[in-house]
N, C-alpha and C positions, 0 to 999 in steps of 0.2 A: 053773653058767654064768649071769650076768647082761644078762639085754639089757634095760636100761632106758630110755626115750624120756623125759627129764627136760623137761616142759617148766617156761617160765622165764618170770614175767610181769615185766611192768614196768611203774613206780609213777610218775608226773611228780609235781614238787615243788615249789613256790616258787622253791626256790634252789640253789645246787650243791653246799653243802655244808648235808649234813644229819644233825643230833643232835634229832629231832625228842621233842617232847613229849607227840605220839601214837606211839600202839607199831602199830610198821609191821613186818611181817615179811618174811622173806627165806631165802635160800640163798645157800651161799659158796661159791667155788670158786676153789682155790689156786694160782699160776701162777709160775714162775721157775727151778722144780726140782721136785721129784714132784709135779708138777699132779695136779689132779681135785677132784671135791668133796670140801668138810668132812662127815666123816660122826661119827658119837658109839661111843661105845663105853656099853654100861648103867649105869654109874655115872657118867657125863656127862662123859668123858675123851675131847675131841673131838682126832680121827685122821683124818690122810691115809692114803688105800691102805686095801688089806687088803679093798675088797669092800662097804664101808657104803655103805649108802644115806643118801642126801645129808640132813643134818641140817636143822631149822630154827629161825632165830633172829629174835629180834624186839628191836629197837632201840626203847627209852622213854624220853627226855630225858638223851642220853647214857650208858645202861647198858643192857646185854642179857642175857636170860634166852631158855632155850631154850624146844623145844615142851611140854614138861612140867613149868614155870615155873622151872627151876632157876637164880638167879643165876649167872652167867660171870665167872667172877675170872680174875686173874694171881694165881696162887699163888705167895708170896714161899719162898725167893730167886730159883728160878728164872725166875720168871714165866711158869711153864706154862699154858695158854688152856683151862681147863676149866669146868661148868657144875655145881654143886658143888646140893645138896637143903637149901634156906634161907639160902643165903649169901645176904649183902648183893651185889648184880650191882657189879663195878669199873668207875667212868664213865670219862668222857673217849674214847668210842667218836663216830665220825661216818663219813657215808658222804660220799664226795665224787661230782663229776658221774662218769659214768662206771662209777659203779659203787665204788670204791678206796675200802679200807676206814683210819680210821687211829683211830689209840690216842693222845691227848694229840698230835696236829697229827702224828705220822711213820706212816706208811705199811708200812715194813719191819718184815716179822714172821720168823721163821727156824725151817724145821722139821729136826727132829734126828731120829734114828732110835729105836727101840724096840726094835729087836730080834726084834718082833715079827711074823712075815711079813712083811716088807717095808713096815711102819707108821712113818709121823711122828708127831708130836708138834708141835705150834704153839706156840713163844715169841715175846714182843717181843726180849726180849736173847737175846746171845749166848751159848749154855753154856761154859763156859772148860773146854782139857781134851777136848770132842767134837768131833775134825776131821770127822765126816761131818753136821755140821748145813752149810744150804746157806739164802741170804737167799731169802724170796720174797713176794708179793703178793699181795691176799686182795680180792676183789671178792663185791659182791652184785649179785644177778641182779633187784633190786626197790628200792624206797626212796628212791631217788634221781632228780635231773635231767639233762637233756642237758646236756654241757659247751656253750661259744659255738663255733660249728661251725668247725672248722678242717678242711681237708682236703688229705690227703696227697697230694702231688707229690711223685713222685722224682727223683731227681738226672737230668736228661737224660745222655743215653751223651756221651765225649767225640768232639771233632770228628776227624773224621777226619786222618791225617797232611798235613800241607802239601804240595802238590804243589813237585819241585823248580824253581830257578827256570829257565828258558829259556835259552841260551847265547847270548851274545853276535852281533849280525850279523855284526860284524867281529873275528876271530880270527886270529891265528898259527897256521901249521901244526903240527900236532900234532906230540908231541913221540915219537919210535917206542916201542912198551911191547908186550913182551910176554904181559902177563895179560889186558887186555882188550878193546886193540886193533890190530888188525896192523899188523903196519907197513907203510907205503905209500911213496913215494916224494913230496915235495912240488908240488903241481903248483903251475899259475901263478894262476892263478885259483880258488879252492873254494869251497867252501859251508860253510855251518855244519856241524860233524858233528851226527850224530842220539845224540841219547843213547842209551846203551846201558845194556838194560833186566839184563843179566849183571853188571854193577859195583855197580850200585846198586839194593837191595830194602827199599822201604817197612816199616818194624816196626810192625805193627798193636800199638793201646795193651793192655796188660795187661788180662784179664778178673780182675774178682776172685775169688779161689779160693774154693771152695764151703766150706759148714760143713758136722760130720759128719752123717750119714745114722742117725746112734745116737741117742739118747733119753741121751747120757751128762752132761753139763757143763750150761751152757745151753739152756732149749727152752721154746715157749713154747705151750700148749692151746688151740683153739681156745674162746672165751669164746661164740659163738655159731656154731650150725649147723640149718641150714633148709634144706627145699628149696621150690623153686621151679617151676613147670609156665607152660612155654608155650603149651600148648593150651587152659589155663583161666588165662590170663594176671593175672585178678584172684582169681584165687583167694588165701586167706591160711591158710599152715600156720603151725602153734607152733613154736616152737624145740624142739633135741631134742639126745640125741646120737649120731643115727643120719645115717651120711651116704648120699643113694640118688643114682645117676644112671641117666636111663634116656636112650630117645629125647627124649621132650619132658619129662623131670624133670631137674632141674639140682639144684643143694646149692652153698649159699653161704655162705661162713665170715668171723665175724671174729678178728682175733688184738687182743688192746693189747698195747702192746709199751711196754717199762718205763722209766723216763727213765734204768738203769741200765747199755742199749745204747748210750747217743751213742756215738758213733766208732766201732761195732764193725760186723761185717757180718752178716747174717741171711739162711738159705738157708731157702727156703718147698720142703721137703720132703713125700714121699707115701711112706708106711711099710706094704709089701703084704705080710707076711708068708704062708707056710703055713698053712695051718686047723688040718692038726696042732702047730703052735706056739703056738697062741692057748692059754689059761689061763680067760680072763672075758670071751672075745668071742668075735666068730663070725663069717661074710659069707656071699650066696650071689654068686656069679659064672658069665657068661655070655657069650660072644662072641669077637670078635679080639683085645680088649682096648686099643681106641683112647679114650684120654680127651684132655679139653681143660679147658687151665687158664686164666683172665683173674683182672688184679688190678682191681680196680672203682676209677672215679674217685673213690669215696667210702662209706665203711664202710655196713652193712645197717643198717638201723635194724626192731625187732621189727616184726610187724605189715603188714610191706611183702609187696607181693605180685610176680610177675612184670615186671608191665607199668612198676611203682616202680622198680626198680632202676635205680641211677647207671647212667649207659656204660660201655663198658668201656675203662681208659684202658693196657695193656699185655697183647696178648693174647697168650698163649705156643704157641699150635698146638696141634699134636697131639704124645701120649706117649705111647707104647705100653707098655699095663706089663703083667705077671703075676704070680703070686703068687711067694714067694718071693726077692723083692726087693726095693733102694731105691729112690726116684728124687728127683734135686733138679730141678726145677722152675726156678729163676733165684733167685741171689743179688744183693744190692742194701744198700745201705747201710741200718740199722736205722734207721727213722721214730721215734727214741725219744720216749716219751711221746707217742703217736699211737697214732687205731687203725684199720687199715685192712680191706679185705676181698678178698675172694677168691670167683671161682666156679669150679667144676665142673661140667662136663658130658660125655658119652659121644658117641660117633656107633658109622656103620658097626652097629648091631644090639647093640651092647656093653651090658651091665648090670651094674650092681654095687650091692649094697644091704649097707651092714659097723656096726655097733657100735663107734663112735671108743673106742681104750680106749688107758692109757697102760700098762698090767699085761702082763708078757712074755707073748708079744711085739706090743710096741707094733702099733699097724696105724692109720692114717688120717693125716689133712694134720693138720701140724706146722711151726713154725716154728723150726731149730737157729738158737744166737749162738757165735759166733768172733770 
């Protein structure tokens, strides 16, 4: 069993994109499909899954070598992403703001399977021939600048239905109808009728339908998680990948989300599995099981403490959850190429302290695409 607490420092930089000419190092961690960190295999065959502890690499005017100097090529034809004993490193690597890592100006790297327990493999192309490779995104957790601040606003909800209009002062007598109103006899004088709330029912606008509750298709890792204490309000924890809630501890998450969401919708799910189900993780839990979810008016930045944090610009109440199950939290159209945040917190006596892991069976907040 691994409970690892990864913290994740962060470097400012001149500019936003950077192929610096000092070697600046880092850790990666892969997002769009089998998230989690880049970890190595002994021979420098860097793999998603399977249990590695998070690898590190060090960016030097466009090329990288791991912790144990080995050049990182694209090994031709494939262009599999390994870390090779005296190879020449292959350039054209940069980090952009954010974090996003890219190979010759693109972004999109694609992991394939091994075969291997549940191991990928990291290409830039596509394998021709492997239907279970899947695209995804490769951030570092160091090296880089803040993008120019943009902050996420979501769509307001739509306006409520139009109220019908009013009926005329002056009418004709109704005309006699046995569905919705009785029939009367005309008198000489009447009044407007009253509308009638049986004929006519408002259709509330359509909620978008939620994404799955599975770790299957799209989904996206949280890239940062910290918690938070109100009672030491300036307090500053390290990033991790543990999420706690207590009374006055809170956990605050961010997701980026890919520019490869526009138009689709994104459900900010909480995956509580069994403890007998877990594989590489673990939790202790404690209480009625009352949690609170808020989307923050503007993503965490490291280093913030309590009393830092954005407001909260969408708060979702209370969710009662236990182990054993899923819960979607609120779907919303995907911020693509944005990155927003998220808190967590408990009441009511409830505690929860869990190891985010994406390894069966998944357990912590998550972001599915539909």
């Amino acid at each position: 069993m691994r409970l690892l607490a990864a913290s994740l420092g962060f470097a400012a930089s001149a500019t936003c994109l950077v192929a610096r000419t000092d070697s600046c190092c880092f850790e990666i961690m892969a997002s769009g499909g089998p998230g989690g960190h880049l970890g190595q295999l002994s021979d420098g065959q860097n793999r998603i899954g399977q249990g590695h502890s998070p690898a590190k690499y060090c960016l030097n005017n466009g090329a990288l070598t791991d912790a144990h100097g080995r050049g990182c090529i694209l090994t031709p034809p494939t262009t599999q992403f390994q870390c090779d004993e005296g190879a020449t490193p292959t350039g054209g690597f940069s980090i952009g703001c954010h974090g996003t890592i890219s190979q010759n100006g693109s972004s999109k790297f694609y992991a394939c399977p091994t075969g291997d327990h549940g191991g990928y493999n990291v290409y830039t192309a596509l394998i021709s021939g492997e239907p279970g490779c899947v695209p995804i995104s490769l951030t570092s957790d160091a090296c880089f600048a803040a993008c120019p601040s943009s902050t996420y606003v979501p769509r307001p909800p739509p306006p409520p239905p139009s109220k019908a209009p009013q009926p005329p002062k002056q009418i004709s007598p109704p005309v006699p109808s046995t569905s919705c109103v009785t029939p009367v006899a005309p008198p000489k004088p009447i009044s407007p009728p009253v509308q009638s709330t049986s004929c006519v029912t408002p259709v509330a606008p359509p909620k978008p339908s939620s994404c799955p509750t599975q770790l299957t298709t799209k989904w996206e890792f949280p890239h940062l998680i910290m918690p938070v204490d109100s009672s030491c309000p300036d307090k500053v924890y390290a990033n991790s990948l543990n999420g706690t809630v207590t009374g006055t501890i809170q956990s605050v998450f961010n997701f980026d989300i890919p520019l490869s969401t526009a138009g689709m919708d994104c459900s900010l799910v909480f995956l509580f599995p069994q403890k007998s189900k877990l594989q590489t993780s673990s939790f202790s839990f404690s209480g009625p099981g009352l949690f609170e979810f808020d989307m923050l008016a503007k993503p965490i930045v490291e280093g913030q403490a309590y009393q830092d944090l954005a407001p909260v610009y969408k708060d979702y109440g209370v969710t009662k959850m236990a182990p054993g199950n899923s819960y979607v939290i609120d779907t919303f159209k995907c911020p693509a190429d944005q990155r927003i945040g998220f808190r967590m917190g408990a009441s009511a006596n409830t505690k929860l302290s869990y190891f985010q892991d994406f390894n069966p069976s998944p357990i912590g907040l998550y972001i599915t695409v539909c």
